[in-house]
C-alpha positions as CSV (number, residue, x, y, z in Angstrom):
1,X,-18.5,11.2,21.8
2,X,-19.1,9.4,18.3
3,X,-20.2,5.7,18.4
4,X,-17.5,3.7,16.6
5,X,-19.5,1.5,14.2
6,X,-17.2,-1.7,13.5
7,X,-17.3,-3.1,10.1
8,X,-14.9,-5.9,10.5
9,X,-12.1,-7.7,12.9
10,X,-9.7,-9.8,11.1
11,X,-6.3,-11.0,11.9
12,X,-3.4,-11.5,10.5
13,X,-2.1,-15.0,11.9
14,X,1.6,-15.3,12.2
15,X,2.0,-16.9,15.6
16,X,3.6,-14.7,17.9
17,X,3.4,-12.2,15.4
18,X,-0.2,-12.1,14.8
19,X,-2.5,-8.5,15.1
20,X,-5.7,-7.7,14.8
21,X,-6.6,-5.6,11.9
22,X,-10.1,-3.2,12.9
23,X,-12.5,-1.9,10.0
24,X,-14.6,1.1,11.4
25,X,-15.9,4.3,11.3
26,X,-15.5,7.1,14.1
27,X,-12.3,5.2,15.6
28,X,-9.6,8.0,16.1
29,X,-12.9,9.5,18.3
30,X,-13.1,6.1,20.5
31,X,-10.5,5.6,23.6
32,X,-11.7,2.2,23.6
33,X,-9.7,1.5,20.5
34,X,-6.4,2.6,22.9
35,X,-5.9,-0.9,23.9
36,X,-4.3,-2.0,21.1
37,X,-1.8,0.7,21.3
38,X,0.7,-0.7,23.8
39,X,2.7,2.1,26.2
40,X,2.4,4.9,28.1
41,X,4.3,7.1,25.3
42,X,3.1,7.2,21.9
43,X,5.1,8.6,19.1
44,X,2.6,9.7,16.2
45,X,4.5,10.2,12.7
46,X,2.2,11.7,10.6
47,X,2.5,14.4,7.8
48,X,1.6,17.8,7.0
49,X,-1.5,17.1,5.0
50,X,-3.2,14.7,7.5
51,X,-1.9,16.4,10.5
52,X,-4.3,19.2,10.7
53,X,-7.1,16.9,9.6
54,X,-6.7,13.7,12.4
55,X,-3.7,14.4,14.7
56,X,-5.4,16.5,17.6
57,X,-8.4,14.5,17.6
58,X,-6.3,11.0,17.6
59,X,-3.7,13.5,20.6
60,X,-7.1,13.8,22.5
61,X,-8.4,10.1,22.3
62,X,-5.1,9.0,23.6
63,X,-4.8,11.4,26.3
64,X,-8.6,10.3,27.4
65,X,-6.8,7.1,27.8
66,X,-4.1,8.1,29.7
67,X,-1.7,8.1,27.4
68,X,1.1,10.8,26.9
69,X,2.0,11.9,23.1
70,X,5.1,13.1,21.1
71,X,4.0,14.2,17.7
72,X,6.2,14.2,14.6
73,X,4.9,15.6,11.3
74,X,7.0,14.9,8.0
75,X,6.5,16.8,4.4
76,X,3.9,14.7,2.5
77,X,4.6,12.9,-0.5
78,X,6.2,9.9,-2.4
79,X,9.4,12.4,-3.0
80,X,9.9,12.3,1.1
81,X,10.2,8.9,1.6
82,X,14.0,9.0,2.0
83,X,16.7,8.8,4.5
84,X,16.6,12.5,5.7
85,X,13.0,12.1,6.7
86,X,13.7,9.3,8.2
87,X,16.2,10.9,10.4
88,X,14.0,13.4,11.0
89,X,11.8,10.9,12.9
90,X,14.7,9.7,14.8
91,X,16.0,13.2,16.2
92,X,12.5,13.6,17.5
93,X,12.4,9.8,19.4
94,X,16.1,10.9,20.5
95,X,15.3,14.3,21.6
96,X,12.3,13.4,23.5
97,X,14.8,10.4,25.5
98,X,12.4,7.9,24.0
99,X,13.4,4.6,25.0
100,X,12.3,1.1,24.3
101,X,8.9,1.5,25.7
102,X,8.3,4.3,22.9
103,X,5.5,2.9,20.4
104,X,5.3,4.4,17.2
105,X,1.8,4.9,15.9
106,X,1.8,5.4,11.5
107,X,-1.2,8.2,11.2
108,X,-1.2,8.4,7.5
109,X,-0.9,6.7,4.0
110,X,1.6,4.7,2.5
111,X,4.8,6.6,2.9
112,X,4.0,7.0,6.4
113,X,3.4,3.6,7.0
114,X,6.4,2.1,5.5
115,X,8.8,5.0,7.0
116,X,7.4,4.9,10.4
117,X,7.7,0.8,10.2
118,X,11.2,0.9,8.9
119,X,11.9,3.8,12.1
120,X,10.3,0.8,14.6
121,X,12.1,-1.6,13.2
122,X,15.8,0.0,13.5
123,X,14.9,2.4,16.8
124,X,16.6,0.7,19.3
125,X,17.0,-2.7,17.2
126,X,13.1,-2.9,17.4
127,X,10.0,-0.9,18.7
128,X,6.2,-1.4,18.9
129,X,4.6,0.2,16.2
130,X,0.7,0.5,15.2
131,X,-0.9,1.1,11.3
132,X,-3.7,4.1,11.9
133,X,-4.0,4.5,7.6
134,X,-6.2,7.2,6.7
135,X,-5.8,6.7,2.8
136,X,-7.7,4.0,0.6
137,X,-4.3,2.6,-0.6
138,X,-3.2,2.5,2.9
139,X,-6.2,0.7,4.4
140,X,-6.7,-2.2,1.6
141,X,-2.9,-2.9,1.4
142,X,0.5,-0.9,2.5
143,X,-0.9,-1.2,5.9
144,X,-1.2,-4.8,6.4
145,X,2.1,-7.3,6.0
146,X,4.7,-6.1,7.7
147,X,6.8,-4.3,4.9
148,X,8.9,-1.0,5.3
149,X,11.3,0.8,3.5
150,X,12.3,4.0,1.9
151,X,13.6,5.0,-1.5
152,X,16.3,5.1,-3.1
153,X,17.1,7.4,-6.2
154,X,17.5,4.2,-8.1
155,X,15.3,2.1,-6.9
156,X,11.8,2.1,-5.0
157,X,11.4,0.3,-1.6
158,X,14.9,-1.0,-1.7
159,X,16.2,0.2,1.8
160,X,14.0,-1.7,4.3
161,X,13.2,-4.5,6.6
162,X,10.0,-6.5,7.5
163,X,8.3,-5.4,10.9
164,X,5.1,-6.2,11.4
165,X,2.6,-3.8,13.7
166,X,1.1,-4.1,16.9
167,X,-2.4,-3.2,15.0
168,X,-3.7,-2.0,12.4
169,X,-6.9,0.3,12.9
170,X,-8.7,1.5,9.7
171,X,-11.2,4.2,10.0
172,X,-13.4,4.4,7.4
173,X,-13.9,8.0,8.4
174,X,-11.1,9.4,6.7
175,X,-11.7,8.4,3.5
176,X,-14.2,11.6,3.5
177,X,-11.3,14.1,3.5
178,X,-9.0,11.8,0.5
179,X,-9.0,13.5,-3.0
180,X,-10.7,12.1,-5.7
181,X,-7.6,11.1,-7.4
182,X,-6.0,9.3,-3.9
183,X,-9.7,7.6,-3.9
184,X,-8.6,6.1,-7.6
185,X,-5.1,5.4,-6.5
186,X,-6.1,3.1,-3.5
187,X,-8.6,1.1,-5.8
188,X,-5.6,0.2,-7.9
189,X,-4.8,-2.0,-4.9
190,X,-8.2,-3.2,-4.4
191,X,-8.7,-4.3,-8.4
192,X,-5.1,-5.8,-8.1
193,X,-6.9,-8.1,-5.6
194,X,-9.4,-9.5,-7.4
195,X,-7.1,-10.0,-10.9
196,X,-4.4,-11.9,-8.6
197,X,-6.9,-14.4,-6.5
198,X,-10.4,-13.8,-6.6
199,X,-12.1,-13.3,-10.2
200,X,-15.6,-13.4,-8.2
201,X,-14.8,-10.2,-6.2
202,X,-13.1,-8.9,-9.7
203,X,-16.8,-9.5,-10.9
204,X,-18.2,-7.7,-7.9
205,X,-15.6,-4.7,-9.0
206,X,-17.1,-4.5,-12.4
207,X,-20.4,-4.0,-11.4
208,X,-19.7,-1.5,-8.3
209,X,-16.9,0.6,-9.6
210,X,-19.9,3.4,-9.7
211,X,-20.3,3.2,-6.0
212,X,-16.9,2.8,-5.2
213,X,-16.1,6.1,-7.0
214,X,-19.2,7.5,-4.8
215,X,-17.6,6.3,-1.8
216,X,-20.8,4.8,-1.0
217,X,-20.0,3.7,2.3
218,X,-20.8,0.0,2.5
219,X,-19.5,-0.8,-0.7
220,X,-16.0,1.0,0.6
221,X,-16.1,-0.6,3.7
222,X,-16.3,-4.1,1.9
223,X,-13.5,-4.0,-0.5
224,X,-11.2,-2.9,2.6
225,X,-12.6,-5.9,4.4
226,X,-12.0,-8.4,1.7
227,X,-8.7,-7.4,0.2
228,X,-7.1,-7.1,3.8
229,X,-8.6,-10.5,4.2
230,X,-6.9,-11.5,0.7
231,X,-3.8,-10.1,1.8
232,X,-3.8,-11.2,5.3
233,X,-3.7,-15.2,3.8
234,X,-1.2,-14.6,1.7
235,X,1.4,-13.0,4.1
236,X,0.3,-15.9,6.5
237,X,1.8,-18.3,3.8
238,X,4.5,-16.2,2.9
239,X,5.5,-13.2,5.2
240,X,8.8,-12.9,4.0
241,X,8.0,-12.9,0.2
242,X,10.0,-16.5,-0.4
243,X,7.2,-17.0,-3.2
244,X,3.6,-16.7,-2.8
245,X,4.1,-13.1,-1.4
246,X,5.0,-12.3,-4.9
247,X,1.9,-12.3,-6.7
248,X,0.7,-8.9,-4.3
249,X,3.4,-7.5,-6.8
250,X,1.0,-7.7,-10.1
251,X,1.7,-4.6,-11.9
252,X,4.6,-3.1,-10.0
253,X,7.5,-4.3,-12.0
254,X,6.3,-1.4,-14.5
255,X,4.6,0.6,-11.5
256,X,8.0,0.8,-9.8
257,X,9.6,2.0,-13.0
258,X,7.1,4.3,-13.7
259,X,7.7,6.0,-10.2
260,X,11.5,6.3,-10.6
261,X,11.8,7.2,-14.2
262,X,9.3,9.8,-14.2
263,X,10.4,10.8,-10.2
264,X,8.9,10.2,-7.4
265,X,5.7,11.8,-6.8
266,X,4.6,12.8,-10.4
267,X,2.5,9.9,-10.6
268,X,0.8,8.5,-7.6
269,X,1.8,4.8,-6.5
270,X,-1.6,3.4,-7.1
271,X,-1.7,5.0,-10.3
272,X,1.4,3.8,-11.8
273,X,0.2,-0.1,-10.3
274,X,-3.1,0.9,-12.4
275,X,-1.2,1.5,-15.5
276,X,1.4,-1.5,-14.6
277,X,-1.6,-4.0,-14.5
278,X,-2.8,-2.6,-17.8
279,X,0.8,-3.3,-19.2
280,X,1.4,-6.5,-17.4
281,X,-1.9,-7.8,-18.7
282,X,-0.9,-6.7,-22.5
283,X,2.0,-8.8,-21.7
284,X,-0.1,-11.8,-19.9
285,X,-2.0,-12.2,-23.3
286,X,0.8,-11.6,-25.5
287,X,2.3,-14.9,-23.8
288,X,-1.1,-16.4,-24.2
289,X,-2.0,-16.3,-20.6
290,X,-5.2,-14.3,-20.6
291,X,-7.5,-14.0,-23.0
292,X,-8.2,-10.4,-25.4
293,X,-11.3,-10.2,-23.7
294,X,-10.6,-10.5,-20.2
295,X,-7.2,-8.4,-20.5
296,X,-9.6,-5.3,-22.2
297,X,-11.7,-6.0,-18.8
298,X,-8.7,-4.8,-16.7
299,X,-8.1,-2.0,-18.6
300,X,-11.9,-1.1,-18.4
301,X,-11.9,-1.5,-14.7
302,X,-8.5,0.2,-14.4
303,X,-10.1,3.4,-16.5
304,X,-13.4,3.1,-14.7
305,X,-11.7,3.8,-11.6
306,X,-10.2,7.1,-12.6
307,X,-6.9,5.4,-13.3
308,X,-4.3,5.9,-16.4
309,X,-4.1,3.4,-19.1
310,X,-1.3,4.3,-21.3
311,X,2.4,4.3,-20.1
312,X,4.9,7.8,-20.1
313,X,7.7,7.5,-22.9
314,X,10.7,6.9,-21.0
315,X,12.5,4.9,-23.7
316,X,12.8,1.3,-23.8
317,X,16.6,0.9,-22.8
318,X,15.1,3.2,-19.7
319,X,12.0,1.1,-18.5
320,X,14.7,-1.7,-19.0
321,X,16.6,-0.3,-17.2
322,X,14.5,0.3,-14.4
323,X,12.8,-2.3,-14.4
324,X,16.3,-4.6,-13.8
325,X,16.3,-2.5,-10.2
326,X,13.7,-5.1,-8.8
327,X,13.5,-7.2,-5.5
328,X,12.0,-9.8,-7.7
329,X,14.4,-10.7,-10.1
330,X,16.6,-13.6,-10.2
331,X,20.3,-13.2,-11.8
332,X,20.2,-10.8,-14.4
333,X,16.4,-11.4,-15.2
334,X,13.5,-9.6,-15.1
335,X,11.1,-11.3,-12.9
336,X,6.7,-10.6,-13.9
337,X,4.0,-11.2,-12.2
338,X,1.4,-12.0,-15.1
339,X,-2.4,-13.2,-14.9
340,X,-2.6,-17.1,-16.2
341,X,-6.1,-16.4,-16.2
342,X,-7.6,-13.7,-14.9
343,X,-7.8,-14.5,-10.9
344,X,-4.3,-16.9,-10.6
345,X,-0.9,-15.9,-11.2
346,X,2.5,-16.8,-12.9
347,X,5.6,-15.6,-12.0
348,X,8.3,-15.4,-15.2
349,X,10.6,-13.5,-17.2
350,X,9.6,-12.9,-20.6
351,X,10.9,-12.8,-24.3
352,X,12.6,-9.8,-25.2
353,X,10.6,-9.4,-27.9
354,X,7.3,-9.6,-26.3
355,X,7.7,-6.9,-23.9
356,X,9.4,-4.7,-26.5
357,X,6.0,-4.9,-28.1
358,X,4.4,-4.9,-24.7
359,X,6.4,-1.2,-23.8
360,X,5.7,-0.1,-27.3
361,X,1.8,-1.0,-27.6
362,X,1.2,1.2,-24.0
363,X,3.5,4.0,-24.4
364,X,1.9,6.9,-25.5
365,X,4.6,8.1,-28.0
């Protein structure tokens, strides 16, 4: 059997709540790692892109452990995050009499995560469940926090509760296996990071985006370390997004409308939150928040890393549109997260004028 090599152990502190969140590589190989799984029967939701890549090998580590398993694999992709997959993980959990010793373990990226979260949180009023994310975007942030949902036609994330895991076990692993352009999509996370709270590990970005796009190893295996460390504090302050929690949502008001207005799927979520920092940072320095020079940095960074820069044309009573269908805002107004400067946040609407110029400088016409 592979050695598990163990990167980092964090935890999310929330009293009663709190998990451990494991950074490693070789750990769907280790029945070691079973402990944190609680339960004799494991559900594993995964999908059909990672299941023939993890789910046998994960089946046999929990078996070793002496654990029985009920696999469920969904269609992959941002279009299937909706209710009728979400039933579909129900019939299963009802068809296979699971009761309320069932734990749910999330083998997979984002959508998984959030629809296996929201199944835990509803299955019998409230389930164990465990993160196993085997995408970049998964591992530095969808993950970690507690938040699940699916979509609705008219709005992204909308339907949903907060449930926080049991665990959540990263394998560095997996990463070998992720497309070059999920790779990109997950460091759209991992630069949001750094332009929210820490301009030093924004600097470190700059000047390892090479390796990153390399997936030099170490240099992966630090930025999932330090922005599940960043996002750990925050959600410690803030789990239920009453304020600080906010600022993780740097370049999703436009992300979010992106996704819908263009459907979902067409772009990736990390790259529509690449292109939504680009345009919330045209609108950070048309406020005078951040300065030219540090907002042509993000969209360096965000290009560097195989990310788009320049908005689809969806028509500005359209992005407004969208963009009104947001958790964020506050009677009638649209609510931004902007950069005041680069490494702290404000939270504001804006002047309609200023992101009319905002939608019109980054749409590509």
């Amino acid at each position: 059997m592979t050695q598990p090599h163990i990167f980092a152990n964090l935890t999310v502190a929330l009293d009663e709540r709190s998990y451990p969140i494991v950074i490693g590589r070789d750990l769907l190989a280790d029945s070691s790692f079973a402990h944190h799984i609680p339960g004799k029967r494991i559900a594993i939701v995964t999908n059909t892109t990672v299941a023939p890549l993890y789910l046998d090998q994960l089946i046999a580590t929990l078996r070793a452990a002496g654990r029985h398993c009920i696999p469920i694999v969904l269609p992959d992709g941002e279009e299937e995050k909706n209710w009728s997959n979400l039933m579909l993980i129900f019939d299963a959990l009802l068809e296979n009499k699971c009761d309320r010793k069932i734990t749910l373990v999330a083998l997979g990226g984002g959508v998984i995560g959030d629809m296996t979260g929201f199944a835990a949180a509803t299955y019998m009023r409230g389930v164990p469940f465990v993160q196993i994310p085997t995408t970049l975007l998964a591992q530095v942030d969808s993950s970690v926090g507690g938040k699940t949902a699916i979509n609705h036609p008219l709005g992204k994330n909308m339907i949903g509760a907060f449930y926080q895991p049991q665990a959540v076990l990263a394998d560095t692993a997996t990463l070998s296996t992720l497309p070059d352009r999920e790779l990109s999509a997950g460091l759209a996370e991992v630069i949001k990071h750094g332009a929210i709270i820490d301009a030093a590990f924004f600097d470190w970005l700059e000047a390892n985006i090479g390796r990153l796009m390399a997936r030099d190893d170490a240099a992966l295996a630090y930025v999932i370390q330090r922005s599940c460390e960043i996002k750990a504090e925050v959600v410690r302050q803030d789990e239920r997004e009453g304020g600080l929690r906010a600022i993780l949502n740097f370049g999703h008001t436009f992300g979010h409308a992106i996704e819908a207005g263009m459907g979902y799927g067409k772009w990736l979520h990390g790259e529509a939150v690449g292109c939504g920092m680009v345009m919330a940072a045209d609108l950070s320095e048309r406020l005078g928040f951040l300065s030219a020079t540090d907002k042509a940095r993000i969209v360096a960074l965000v290009r560097a890393a195989g990310l788009p820069t320049i908005a689809p044309d969806l028509g500005q009573a359209r992005w407004l549109e969208l963009m009104e269908v947001d958790k964020k805002n506050e009677e009638g107004k649209i609510k931004f997260i902007l950069l005041k400067p680069l490494g702290q946040t404000i939270i504001t609407s804006a002047p309609a004028e200023a992101l009319h110029a905002t939608l019109a400088a980054c749409i590509k016409a």
